[in-house]
C-alpha positions in Angstrom: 243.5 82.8 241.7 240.2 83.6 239.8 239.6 86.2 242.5 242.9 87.7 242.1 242.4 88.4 238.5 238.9 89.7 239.1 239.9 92.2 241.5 243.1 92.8 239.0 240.7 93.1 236.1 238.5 95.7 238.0 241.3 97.8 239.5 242.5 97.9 235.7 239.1 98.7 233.9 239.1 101.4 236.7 242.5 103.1 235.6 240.7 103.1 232.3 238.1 104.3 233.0 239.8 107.4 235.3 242.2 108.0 232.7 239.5 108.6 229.9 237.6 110.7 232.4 240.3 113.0 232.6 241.7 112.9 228.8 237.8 113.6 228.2 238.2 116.7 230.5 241.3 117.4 229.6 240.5 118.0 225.9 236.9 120.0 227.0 239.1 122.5 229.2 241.6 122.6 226.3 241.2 126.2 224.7 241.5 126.3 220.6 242.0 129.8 219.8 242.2 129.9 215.4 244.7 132.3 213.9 242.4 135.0 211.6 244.8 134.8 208.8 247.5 132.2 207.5 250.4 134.7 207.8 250.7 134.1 203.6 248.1 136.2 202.2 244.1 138.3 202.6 242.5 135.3 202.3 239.3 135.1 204.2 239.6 138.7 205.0 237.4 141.9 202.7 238.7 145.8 202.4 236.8 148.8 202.6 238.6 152.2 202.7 236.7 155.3 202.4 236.0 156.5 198.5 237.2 152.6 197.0 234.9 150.0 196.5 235.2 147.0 198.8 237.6 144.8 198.1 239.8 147.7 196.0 243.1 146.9 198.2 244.0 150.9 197.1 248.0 152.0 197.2 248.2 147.8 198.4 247.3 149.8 201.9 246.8 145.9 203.6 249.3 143.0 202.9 251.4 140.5 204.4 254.7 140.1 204.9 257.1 138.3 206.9 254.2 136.8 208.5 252.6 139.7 209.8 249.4 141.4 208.6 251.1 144.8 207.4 249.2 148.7 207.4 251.2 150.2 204.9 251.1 153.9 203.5 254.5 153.8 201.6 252.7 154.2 198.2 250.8 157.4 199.2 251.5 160.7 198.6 248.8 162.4 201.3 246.1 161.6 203.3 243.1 162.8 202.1 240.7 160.7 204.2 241.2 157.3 203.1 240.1 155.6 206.3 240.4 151.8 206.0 239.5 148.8 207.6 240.2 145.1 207.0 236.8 142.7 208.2 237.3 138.9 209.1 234.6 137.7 206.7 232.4 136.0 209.4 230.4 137.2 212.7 231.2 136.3 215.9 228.7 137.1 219.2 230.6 135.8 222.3 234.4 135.3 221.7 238.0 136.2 222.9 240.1 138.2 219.9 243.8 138.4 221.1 246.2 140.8 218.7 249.7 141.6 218.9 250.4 145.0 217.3 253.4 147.3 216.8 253.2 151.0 215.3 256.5 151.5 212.8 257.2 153.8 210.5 255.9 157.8 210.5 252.4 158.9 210.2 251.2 159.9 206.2 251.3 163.7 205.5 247.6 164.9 206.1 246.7 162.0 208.7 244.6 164.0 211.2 246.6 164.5 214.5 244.4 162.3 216.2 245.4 159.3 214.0 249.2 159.6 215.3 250.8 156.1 216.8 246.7 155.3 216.4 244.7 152.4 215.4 242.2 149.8 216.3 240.6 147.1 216.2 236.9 146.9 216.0 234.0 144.8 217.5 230.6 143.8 216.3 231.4 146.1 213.5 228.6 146.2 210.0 229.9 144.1 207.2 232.5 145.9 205.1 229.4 144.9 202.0 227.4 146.7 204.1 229.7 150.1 204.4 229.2 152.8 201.8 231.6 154.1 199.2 232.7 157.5 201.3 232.1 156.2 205.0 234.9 156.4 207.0 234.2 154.5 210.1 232.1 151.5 210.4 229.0 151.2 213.0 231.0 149.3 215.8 232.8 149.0 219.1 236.4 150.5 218.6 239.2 148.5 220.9 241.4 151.5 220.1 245.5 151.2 220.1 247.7 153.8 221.0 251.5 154.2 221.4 253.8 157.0 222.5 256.4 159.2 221.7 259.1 161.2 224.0 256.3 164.2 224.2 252.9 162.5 223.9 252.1 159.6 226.1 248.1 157.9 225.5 247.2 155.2 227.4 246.3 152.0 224.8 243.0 149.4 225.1 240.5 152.7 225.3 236.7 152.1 223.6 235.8 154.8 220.9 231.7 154.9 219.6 231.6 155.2 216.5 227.9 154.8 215.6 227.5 153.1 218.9 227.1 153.7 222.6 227.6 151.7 225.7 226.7 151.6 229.8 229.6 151.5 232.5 228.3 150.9 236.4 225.3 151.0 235.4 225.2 154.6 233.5 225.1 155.0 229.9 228.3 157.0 228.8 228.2 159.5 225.8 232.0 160.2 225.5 232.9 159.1 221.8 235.9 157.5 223.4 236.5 156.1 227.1 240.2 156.0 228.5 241.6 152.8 230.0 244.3 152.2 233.0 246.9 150.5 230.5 250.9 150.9 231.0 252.4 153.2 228.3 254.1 151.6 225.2 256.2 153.1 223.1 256.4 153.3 218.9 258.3 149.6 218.1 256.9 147.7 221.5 255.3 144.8 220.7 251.7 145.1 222.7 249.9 141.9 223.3 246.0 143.2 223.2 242.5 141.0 224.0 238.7 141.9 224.1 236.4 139.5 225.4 233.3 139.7 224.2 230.2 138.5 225.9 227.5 139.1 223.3 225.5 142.5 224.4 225.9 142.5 227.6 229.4 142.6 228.9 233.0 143.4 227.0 236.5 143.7 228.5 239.4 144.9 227.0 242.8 143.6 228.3 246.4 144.6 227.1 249.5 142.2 228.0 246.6 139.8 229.8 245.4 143.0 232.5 242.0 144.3 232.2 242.0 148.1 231.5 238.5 148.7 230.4 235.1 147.0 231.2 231.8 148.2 230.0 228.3 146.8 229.2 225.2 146.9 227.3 226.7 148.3 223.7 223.5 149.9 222.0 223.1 151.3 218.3 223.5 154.8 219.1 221.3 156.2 215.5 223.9 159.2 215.6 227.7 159.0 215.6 227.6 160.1 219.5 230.4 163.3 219.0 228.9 166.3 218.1 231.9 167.1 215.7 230.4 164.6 213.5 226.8 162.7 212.3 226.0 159.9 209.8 225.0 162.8 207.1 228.1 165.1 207.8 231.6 164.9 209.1 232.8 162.2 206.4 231.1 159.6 208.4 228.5 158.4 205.7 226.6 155.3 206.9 222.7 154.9 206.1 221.3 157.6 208.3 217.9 156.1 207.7 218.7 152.7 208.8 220.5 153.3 211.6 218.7 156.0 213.1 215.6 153.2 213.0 217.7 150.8 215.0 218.7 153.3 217.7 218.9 151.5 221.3 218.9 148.3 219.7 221.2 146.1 221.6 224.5 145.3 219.6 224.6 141.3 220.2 227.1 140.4 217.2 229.0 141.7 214.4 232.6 141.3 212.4 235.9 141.9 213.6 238.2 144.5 211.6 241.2 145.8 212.1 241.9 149.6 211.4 244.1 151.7 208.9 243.8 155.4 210.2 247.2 157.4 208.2 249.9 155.3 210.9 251.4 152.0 209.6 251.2 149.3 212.3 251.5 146.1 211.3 250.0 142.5 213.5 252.3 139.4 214.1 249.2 137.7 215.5 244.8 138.1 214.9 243.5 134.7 216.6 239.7 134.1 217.9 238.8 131.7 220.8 234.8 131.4 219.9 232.9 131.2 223.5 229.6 130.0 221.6 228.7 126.2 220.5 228.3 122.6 222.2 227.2 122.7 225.6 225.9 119.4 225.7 228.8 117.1 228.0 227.9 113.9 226.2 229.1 115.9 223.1 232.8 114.7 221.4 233.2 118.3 220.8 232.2 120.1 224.3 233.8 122.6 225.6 233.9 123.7 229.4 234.8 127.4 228.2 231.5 128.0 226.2 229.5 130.6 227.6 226.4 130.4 225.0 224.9 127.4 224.1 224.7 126.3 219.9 224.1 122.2 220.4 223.3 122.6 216.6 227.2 121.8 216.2 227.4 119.3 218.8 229.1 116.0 217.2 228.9 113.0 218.8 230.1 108.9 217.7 
Protein backbone atom coordinates (compact mmCIF):
# COMPACT_ATOMS: atom_id res chain seq x y z
CA UNK A 1 0.00 0.00 0.00
CA UNK A 2 2.86 2.55 0.99
CA UNK A 3 4.28 1.86 -2.45
CA UNK A 4 1.13 2.59 -4.15
CA UNK A 5 0.79 5.96 -2.67
CA UNK A 6 4.42 6.72 -3.37
CA UNK A 7 4.24 6.02 -6.89
CA UNK A 8 0.64 7.98 -6.70
CA UNK A 9 2.36 10.79 -4.89
CA UNK A 10 5.10 11.05 -7.57
CA UNK A 11 2.93 10.61 -10.71
CA UNK A 12 0.86 13.60 -9.01
CA UNK A 13 3.88 16.02 -8.01
CA UNK A 14 4.70 15.25 -11.71
CA UNK A 15 1.36 16.61 -13.16
CA UNK A 16 2.33 19.56 -11.06
CA UNK A 17 5.15 20.03 -11.87
CA UNK A 18 4.27 19.76 -15.97
CA UNK A 19 1.41 21.81 -15.55
CA UNK A 20 3.38 24.86 -14.00
CA UNK A 21 6.02 24.27 -16.62
CA UNK A 22 3.64 25.06 -19.22
CA UNK A 23 1.34 27.81 -17.36
CA UNK A 24 5.06 29.31 -16.84
CA UNK A 25 5.53 29.12 -20.64
CA UNK A 26 2.33 29.79 -21.40
CA UNK A 27 2.29 33.24 -19.81
CA UNK A 28 6.22 33.98 -21.28
CA UNK A 29 4.82 33.34 -24.87
CA UNK A 30 1.71 35.43 -23.97
CA UNK A 31 2.11 38.81 -25.99
CA UNK A 32 0.84 42.07 -23.91
CA UNK A 33 0.50 44.68 -26.48
CA UNK A 34 -0.74 48.27 -24.17
CA UNK A 35 -3.26 50.52 -25.87
CA UNK A 36 -1.37 54.20 -26.42
CA UNK A 37 -4.30 56.06 -25.13
CA UNK A 38 -7.47 55.20 -22.86
CA UNK A 39 -9.98 56.03 -25.63
CA UNK A 40 -11.35 59.04 -22.97
CA UNK A 41 -8.96 61.73 -23.41
CA UNK A 42 -4.77 63.13 -24.55
CA UNK A 43 -3.56 61.95 -21.58
CA UNK A 44 -0.03 60.70 -21.86
CA UNK A 45 0.21 62.09 -25.31
CA UNK A 46 2.05 66.10 -26.24
CA UNK A 47 1.01 68.33 -29.50
CA UNK A 48 3.18 70.15 -31.64
CA UNK A 49 1.74 71.73 -34.90
CA UNK A 50 3.79 74.02 -36.89
CA UNK A 51 3.66 77.92 -35.62
CA UNK A 52 1.81 76.76 -31.87
CA UNK A 53 3.69 76.03 -28.97
CA UNK A 54 3.68 72.44 -27.87
CA UNK A 55 1.00 71.47 -26.18
CA UNK A 56 -1.34 74.42 -27.88
CA UNK A 57 -4.05 71.78 -28.99
CA UNK A 58 -4.91 74.82 -31.92
CA UNK A 59 -8.66 74.78 -33.62
CA UNK A 60 -8.92 71.31 -30.90
CA UNK A 61 -7.03 69.80 -34.24
CA UNK A 62 -6.56 66.29 -31.88
CA UNK A 63 -9.35 64.80 -29.60
CA UNK A 64 -11.25 61.90 -28.78
CA UNK A 65 -14.36 60.80 -29.42
CA UNK A 66 -16.42 57.86 -29.49
CA UNK A 67 -13.30 56.09 -28.51
CA UNK A 68 -11.25 56.90 -31.34
CA UNK A 69 -8.31 59.29 -31.41
CA UNK A 70 -9.90 61.94 -33.84
CA UNK A 71 -7.68 64.48 -36.71
CA UNK A 72 -10.08 67.03 -36.99
CA UNK A 73 -10.04 70.30 -39.26
CA UNK A 74 -13.78 71.28 -38.86
CA UNK A 75 -12.78 74.51 -36.91
CA UNK A 76 -10.42 75.85 -39.73
CA UNK A 77 -10.91 78.11 -42.25
CA UNK A 78 -7.55 77.21 -44.55
CA UNK A 79 -4.49 75.52 -44.38
CA UNK A 80 -1.81 77.65 -44.15
CA UNK A 81 0.85 75.06 -43.11
CA UNK A 82 -0.25 73.98 -39.83
CA UNK A 83 1.40 70.56 -39.87
CA UNK A 84 0.77 68.60 -36.68
CA UNK A 85 1.70 65.67 -34.92
CA UNK A 86 0.63 64.00 -31.68
CA UNK A 87 3.98 62.16 -29.68
CA UNK A 88 3.33 59.20 -27.16
CA UNK A 89 5.36 60.82 -24.36
CA UNK A 90 7.94 57.95 -23.97
CA UNK A 91 10.71 56.29 -26.30
CA UNK A 92 10.63 53.07 -27.42
CA UNK A 93 13.84 51.18 -29.37
CA UNK A 94 12.60 47.72 -30.39
CA UNK A 95 8.77 47.33 -30.38
CA UNK A 96 5.68 46.36 -32.51
CA UNK A 97 3.10 49.61 -33.01
CA UNK A 98 -0.24 48.32 -34.55
CA UNK A 99 -2.90 51.21 -35.65
CA UNK A 100 -6.14 51.02 -37.16
CA UNK A 101 -6.95 54.17 -39.19
CA UNK A 102 -9.77 55.44 -41.43
CA UNK A 103 -9.54 58.76 -43.63
CA UNK A 104 -13.32 60.58 -43.32
CA UNK A 105 -14.29 63.66 -44.16
CA UNK A 106 -12.69 66.17 -47.16
CA UNK A 107 -9.30 67.57 -47.20
CA UNK A 108 -8.92 71.49 -45.64
CA UNK A 109 -8.89 74.15 -48.35
CA UNK A 110 -5.11 74.94 -48.90
CA UNK A 111 -3.87 71.27 -47.73
CA UNK A 112 -1.03 70.67 -50.32
CA UNK A 113 -2.14 67.98 -52.91
CA UNK A 114 0.14 65.71 -51.63
CA UNK A 115 -1.56 65.63 -48.12
CA UNK A 116 -4.92 64.23 -49.85
CA UNK A 117 -6.49 60.80 -48.07
CA UNK A 118 -2.61 61.21 -46.41
CA UNK A 119 -1.17 60.73 -43.07
CA UNK A 120 1.23 58.87 -40.93
CA UNK A 121 2.51 57.57 -38.35
CA UNK A 122 6.00 58.22 -37.39
CA UNK A 123 9.01 56.18 -35.90
CA UNK A 124 11.97 57.17 -33.71
CA UNK A 125 10.72 60.55 -34.31
CA UNK A 126 12.64 63.79 -31.88
CA UNK A 127 10.56 64.74 -28.95
CA UNK A 128 7.66 67.09 -29.75
CA UNK A 129 9.89 69.45 -26.67
CA UNK A 130 12.47 69.11 -28.82
CA UNK A 131 10.65 70.44 -32.25
CA UNK A 132 10.72 74.19 -33.04
CA UNK A 133 7.91 76.71 -33.15
CA UNK A 134 7.60 76.75 -37.25
CA UNK A 135 8.93 73.08 -38.05
CA UNK A 136 6.76 71.19 -39.91
CA UNK A 137 7.91 67.69 -39.88
CA UNK A 138 9.83 66.10 -37.14
CA UNK A 139 13.41 64.22 -37.69
CA UNK A 140 11.87 60.57 -38.00
CA UNK A 141 10.90 57.46 -39.91
CA UNK A 142 7.43 58.19 -41.63
CA UNK A 143 5.07 54.78 -41.81
CA UNK A 144 3.05 56.85 -44.25
CA UNK A 145 -0.98 56.07 -44.81
CA UNK A 146 -2.71 56.54 -47.83
CA UNK A 147 -6.22 55.87 -49.18
CA UNK A 148 -7.95 56.24 -52.57
CA UNK A 149 -10.47 57.82 -54.40
CA UNK A 150 -12.40 56.71 -57.85
CA UNK A 151 -9.41 58.65 -59.84
CA UNK A 152 -6.32 58.40 -57.63
CA UNK A 153 -5.22 55.09 -56.25
CA UNK A 154 -1.69 55.19 -53.73
CA UNK A 155 -0.56 52.25 -52.37
CA UNK A 156 -0.57 52.62 -48.11
CA UNK A 157 2.41 51.39 -45.49
CA UNK A 158 5.23 53.44 -47.88
CA UNK A 159 8.40 55.05 -45.65
CA UNK A 160 8.95 58.91 -46.25
CA UNK A 161 12.58 60.59 -44.80
CA UNK A 162 12.06 63.26 -43.38
CA UNK A 163 15.41 64.30 -41.80
CA UNK A 164 16.41 60.72 -42.11
CA UNK A 165 17.62 58.09 -44.48
CA UNK A 166 17.74 54.37 -44.64
CA UNK A 167 19.48 51.16 -46.60
CA UNK A 168 17.35 48.49 -48.46
CA UNK A 169 19.44 45.19 -49.83
CA UNK A 170 22.13 46.48 -48.81
CA UNK A 171 22.10 50.07 -50.67
CA UNK A 172 21.41 53.17 -49.05
CA UNK A 173 18.17 54.79 -50.72
CA UNK A 174 17.86 58.60 -51.16
CA UNK A 175 14.18 58.72 -52.37
CA UNK A 176 12.36 60.96 -49.61
CA UNK A 177 9.62 58.32 -49.83
CA UNK A 178 9.75 54.46 -50.81
CA UNK A 179 6.48 52.79 -52.22
CA UNK A 180 5.27 49.52 -50.61
CA UNK A 181 3.30 46.38 -52.37
CA UNK A 182 0.01 47.11 -50.11
CA UNK A 183 -3.74 46.33 -51.54
CA UNK A 184 -5.59 49.62 -52.28
CA UNK A 185 -8.04 50.92 -49.61
CA UNK A 186 -10.46 53.25 -50.16
CA UNK A 187 -11.63 56.69 -48.03
CA UNK A 188 -13.96 55.01 -45.05
CA UNK A 189 -12.04 51.34 -45.06
CA UNK A 190 -10.84 50.61 -41.88
CA UNK A 191 -6.96 49.66 -42.47
CA UNK A 192 -5.31 47.64 -39.83
CA UNK A 193 -1.43 49.03 -40.04
CA UNK A 194 1.95 47.52 -37.96
CA UNK A 195 5.72 48.51 -38.01
CA UNK A 196 8.02 46.45 -36.20
CA UNK A 197 10.79 47.97 -35.11
CA UNK A 198 14.11 46.35 -34.42
CA UNK A 199 16.19 49.16 -33.02
CA UNK A 200 18.66 50.56 -35.97
CA UNK A 201 19.01 47.81 -37.77
CA UNK A 202 15.89 46.38 -39.22
CA UNK A 203 12.04 47.82 -39.65
CA UNK A 204 8.99 46.29 -41.39
CA UNK A 205 5.95 47.73 -42.12
CA UNK A 206 2.83 45.49 -42.46
CA UNK A 207 -0.76 46.48 -43.34
CA UNK A 208 -3.77 43.96 -42.48
CA UNK A 209 -0.79 41.58 -40.99
CA UNK A 210 1.34 41.38 -44.79
CA UNK A 211 4.61 42.82 -44.98
CA UNK A 212 4.83 45.62 -47.71
CA UNK A 213 7.95 47.35 -46.90
CA UNK A 214 11.27 46.20 -45.27
CA UNK A 215 14.36 48.33 -44.92
CA UNK A 216 17.43 48.69 -42.66
CA UNK A 217 19.95 50.67 -41.07
CA UNK A 218 17.83 54.22 -40.54
CA UNK A 219 20.71 56.91 -40.30
CA UNK A 220 20.38 60.78 -39.44
CA UNK A 221 20.38 62.11 -42.78
CA UNK A 222 21.84 66.05 -41.54
CA UNK A 223 19.64 67.34 -44.57
CA UNK A 224 15.88 66.72 -45.21
CA UNK A 225 17.01 64.19 -48.20
CA UNK A 226 14.50 65.95 -51.06
CA UNK A 227 15.97 68.65 -52.77
CA UNK A 228 12.52 70.67 -52.74
CA UNK A 229 13.31 71.18 -49.19
CA UNK A 230 16.35 71.62 -46.25
CA UNK A 231 16.34 72.18 -42.49
CA UNK A 232 16.91 76.17 -43.21
CA UNK A 233 14.24 76.46 -46.10
CA UNK A 234 11.17 74.79 -47.34
CA UNK A 235 9.15 75.29 -43.85
CA UNK A 236 11.04 72.39 -42.44
CA UNK A 237 12.79 74.26 -39.58
CA UNK A 238 14.65 71.81 -37.27
CA UNK A 239 18.23 72.77 -35.68
CA UNK A 240 20.29 72.76 -38.78
CA UNK A 241 23.32 72.91 -36.59
CA UNK A 242 22.46 69.96 -34.55
CA UNK A 243 21.46 67.75 -36.93
CA UNK A 244 23.80 68.34 -39.57
CA UNK A 245 26.56 67.28 -36.56
CA UNK A 246 24.75 63.97 -36.18
CA UNK A 247 24.62 63.04 -39.82
CA UNK A 248 25.15 59.09 -40.39
CA UNK A 249 24.42 58.54 -36.87
CA UNK A 250 22.48 55.51 -36.55
CA UNK A 251 18.76 56.13 -35.52
CA UNK A 252 18.42 53.40 -32.57
CA UNK A 253 15.28 54.91 -30.68
CA UNK A 254 12.88 57.68 -30.57
CA UNK A 255 8.86 58.60 -29.98
CA UNK A 256 5.98 57.50 -31.80
CA UNK A 257 3.52 60.24 -33.31
CA UNK A 258 0.93 60.09 -35.24
CA UNK A 259 0.39 62.79 -38.12
CA UNK A 260 -2.21 65.65 -38.92
CA UNK A 261 -1.24 66.74 -42.58
CA UNK A 262 -4.81 68.99 -43.85
CA UNK A 263 -7.05 65.24 -44.12
CA UNK A 264 -9.05 64.20 -41.03
CA UNK A 265 -8.48 60.49 -40.21
CA UNK A 266 -9.25 59.49 -37.12
CA UNK A 267 -7.58 55.89 -35.05
CA UNK A 268 -9.94 53.32 -33.29
CA UNK A 269 -6.80 51.64 -31.99
CA UNK A 270 -2.62 52.92 -31.14
CA UNK A 271 -1.26 49.90 -29.04
CA UNK A 272 2.60 48.99 -28.46
CA UNK A 273 4.00 45.36 -27.88
CA UNK A 274 7.66 46.52 -26.37
CA UNK A 275 10.30 43.82 -27.72
CA UNK A 276 12.96 45.16 -25.08
CA UNK A 277 13.19 43.98 -21.17
CA UNK A 278 13.69 40.65 -19.07
CA UNK A 279 15.55 38.01 -20.78
CA UNK A 280 16.56 36.30 -17.77
CA UNK A 281 14.09 32.73 -17.79
CA UNK A 282 14.22 32.49 -14.05
CA UNK A 283 12.50 35.93 -14.21
CA UNK A 284 8.43 36.15 -13.09
CA UNK A 285 8.28 38.59 -15.80
CA UNK A 286 10.19 36.87 -18.94
CA UNK A 287 9.12 37.05 -21.99
CA UNK A 288 10.00 34.60 -24.95
CA UNK A 289 9.23 37.52 -27.51
CA UNK A 290 12.01 39.92 -26.26
CA UNK A 291 14.52 40.56 -28.78
CA UNK A 292 16.83 43.00 -26.58
CA UNK A 293 17.81 42.26 -23.34
CA UNK A 294 16.97 45.06 -20.11
CA UNK A 295 17.31 42.48 -16.94
CA UNK A 296 17.28 45.87 -15.05
CA UNK A 297 13.27 45.16 -14.94
CA UNK A 298 13.53 41.63 -14.30
CA UNK A 299 11.15 40.81 -11.17
CA UNK A 300 11.50 37.79 -9.52
CA UNK A 301 9.72 36.19 -5.75
Amino acid sequence: MYKVCLAFSLVMMMISCGTQKATSLTNADKEEWVPLFNKKDLNGWDIKIAGFDLNDNAYNTFYVKDSMLVVDYSKYEKFTQQFGHIYYKEPFSYYKVHVEYQFYGKQLTGGPSYAYLNSGVMLHSQSAASVGKQQTFPVSLELQLLACDSVIKNHTGNLCTPGTIVSMNGKIRPDHCIDSNSPYYDQGDWVAAEAVVYGDSLIHHLIDGDTVLTYEKPMIAGDFVNSAFTFTSGGFGADSIKWIQNKNMALSSGYIALQAESHPIRFRKVELLNLEGCMDKTALNYKSYYVKADNSKCRYK
